[in-house]
C-alpha positions as CSV (number, residue, x, y, z in Angstrom):
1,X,5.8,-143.5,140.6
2,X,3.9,-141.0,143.2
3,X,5.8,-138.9,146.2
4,X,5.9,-140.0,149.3
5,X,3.5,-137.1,150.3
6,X,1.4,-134.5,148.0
7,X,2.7,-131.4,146.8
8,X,6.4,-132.2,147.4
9,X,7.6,-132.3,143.9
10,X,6.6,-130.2,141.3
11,X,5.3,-131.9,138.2
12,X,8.1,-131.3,135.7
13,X,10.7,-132.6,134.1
14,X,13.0,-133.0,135.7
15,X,11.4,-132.1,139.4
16,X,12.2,-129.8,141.8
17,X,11.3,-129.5,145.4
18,X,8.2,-127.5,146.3
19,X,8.7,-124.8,149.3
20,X,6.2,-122.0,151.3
21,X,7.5,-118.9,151.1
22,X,5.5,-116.3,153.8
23,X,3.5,-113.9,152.4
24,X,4.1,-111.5,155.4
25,X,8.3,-112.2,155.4
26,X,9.3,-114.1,152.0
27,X,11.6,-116.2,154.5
28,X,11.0,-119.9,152.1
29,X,10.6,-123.1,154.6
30,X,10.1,-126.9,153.6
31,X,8.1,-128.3,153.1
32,X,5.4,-125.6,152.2
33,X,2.8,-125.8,155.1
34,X,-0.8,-125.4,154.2
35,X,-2.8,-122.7,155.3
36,X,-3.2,-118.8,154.0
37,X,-0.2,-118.0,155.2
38,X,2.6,-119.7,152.5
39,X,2.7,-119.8,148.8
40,X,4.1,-122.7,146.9
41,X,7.3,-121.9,145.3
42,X,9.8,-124.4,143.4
43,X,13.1,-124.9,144.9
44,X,16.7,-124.7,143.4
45,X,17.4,-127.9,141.7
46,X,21.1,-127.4,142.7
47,X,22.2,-126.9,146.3
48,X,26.1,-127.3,148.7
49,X,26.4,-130.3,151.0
50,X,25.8,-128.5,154.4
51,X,26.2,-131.6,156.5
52,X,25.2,-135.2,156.7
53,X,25.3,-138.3,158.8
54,X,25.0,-141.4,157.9
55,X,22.4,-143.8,159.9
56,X,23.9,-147.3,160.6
57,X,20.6,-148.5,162.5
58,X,17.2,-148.8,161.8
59,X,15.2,-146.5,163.1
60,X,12.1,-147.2,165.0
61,X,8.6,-148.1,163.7
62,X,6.9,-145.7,163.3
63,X,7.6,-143.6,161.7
64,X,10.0,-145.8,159.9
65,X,8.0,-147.5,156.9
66,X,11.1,-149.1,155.4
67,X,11.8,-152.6,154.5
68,X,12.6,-154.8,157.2
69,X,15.7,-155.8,156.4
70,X,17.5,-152.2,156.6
71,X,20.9,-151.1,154.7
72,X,22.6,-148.0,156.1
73,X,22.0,-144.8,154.2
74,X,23.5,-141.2,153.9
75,X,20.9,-138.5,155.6
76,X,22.0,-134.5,154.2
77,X,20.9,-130.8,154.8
78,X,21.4,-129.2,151.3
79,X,21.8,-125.9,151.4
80,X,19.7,-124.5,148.2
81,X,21.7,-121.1,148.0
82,X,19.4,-117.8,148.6
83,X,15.8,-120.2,149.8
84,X,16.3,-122.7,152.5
85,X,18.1,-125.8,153.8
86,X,16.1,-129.4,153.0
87,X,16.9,-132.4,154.5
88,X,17.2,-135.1,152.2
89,X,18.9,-138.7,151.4
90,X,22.1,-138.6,149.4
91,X,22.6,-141.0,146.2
92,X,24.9,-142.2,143.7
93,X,27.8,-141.6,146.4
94,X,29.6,-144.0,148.0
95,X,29.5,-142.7,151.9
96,X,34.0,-142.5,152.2
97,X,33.2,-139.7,149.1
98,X,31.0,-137.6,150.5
99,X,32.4,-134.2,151.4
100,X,30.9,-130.7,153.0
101,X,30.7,-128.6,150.0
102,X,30.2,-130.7,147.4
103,X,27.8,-129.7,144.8
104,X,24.6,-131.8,144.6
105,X,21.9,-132.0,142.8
106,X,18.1,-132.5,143.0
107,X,17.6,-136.3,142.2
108,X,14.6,-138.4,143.6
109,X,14.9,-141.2,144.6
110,X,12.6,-145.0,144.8
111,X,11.9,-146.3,148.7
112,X,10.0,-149.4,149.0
113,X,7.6,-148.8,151.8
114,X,6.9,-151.6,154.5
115,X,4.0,-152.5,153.0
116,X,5.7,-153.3,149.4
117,X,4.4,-150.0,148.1
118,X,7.4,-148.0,146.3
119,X,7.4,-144.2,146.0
120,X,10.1,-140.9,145.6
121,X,11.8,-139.3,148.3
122,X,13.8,-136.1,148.0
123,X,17.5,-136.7,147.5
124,X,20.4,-135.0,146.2
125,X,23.1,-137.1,144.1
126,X,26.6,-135.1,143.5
127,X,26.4,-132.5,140.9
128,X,29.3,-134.6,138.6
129,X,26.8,-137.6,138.0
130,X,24.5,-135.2,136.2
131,X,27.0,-133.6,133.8
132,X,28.5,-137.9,132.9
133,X,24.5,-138.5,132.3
């Protein structure tokens, strides 16, 4: 199964997040932008909850390209400790458990497209759920 967009995860095993870090600053941003001006670096796999909301409505087409018939889902900024803070969905977490702070870890994720089409989005599932698998 392919990312929703190219050059978002790298290609091993497990994956991790692909950043730009400025030549000119280091500061790391993401996703990395094209152009001269970032490198490509791979991001923490492990990050801290920063915040999150959870979105109880479907959002408007576009850009939505979700299924028509919507569940509600938990939206996060993970803070990936020394790089950046990503925006991501949360899994494997019931939405009464989640908690600033908690650990998380980098776990992709399936989203059927609109069109039928499935493909990985970046999301974070609590750090615990890796150490029971």
């Amino acid at each position: 199964m392919q990312a929703i967009a190219e050059n978002l995860f790298t290609d091993e095993q497990p994956p991790r997040l692909i950043g730009g870090q400025s030549k000119a600053s280091g500061r790391i941003v993401f996703p990395c932008p094209e152009g001269d001006e970032f490198e490509p670096v791979a991001l923490s796999r492990e990050g801290t909850l920063w915040s999150y909301t959870i979105q109880r409505f479907r959002p408007k087409s576009p850009p939505y390209q979700g299924p028509e018939a919507f569940e509600p889902f938990s939206v996060a900024y993970v803070e990936l400790p020394g790089q950046v803070i990503v925006e991501a969905r949360l899994t494997d977490v019931a939405f009464e458990d989640i908690a600033i702070g908690m650990k998380l870890e980098f776990a992709p994720m399936p989203f059927e497209k609109s069109t039928g089409e499935t493909v990985l989005v970046p999301a974070f599932r609590p750090a615990a759920m890796a150490e029971a698998a």
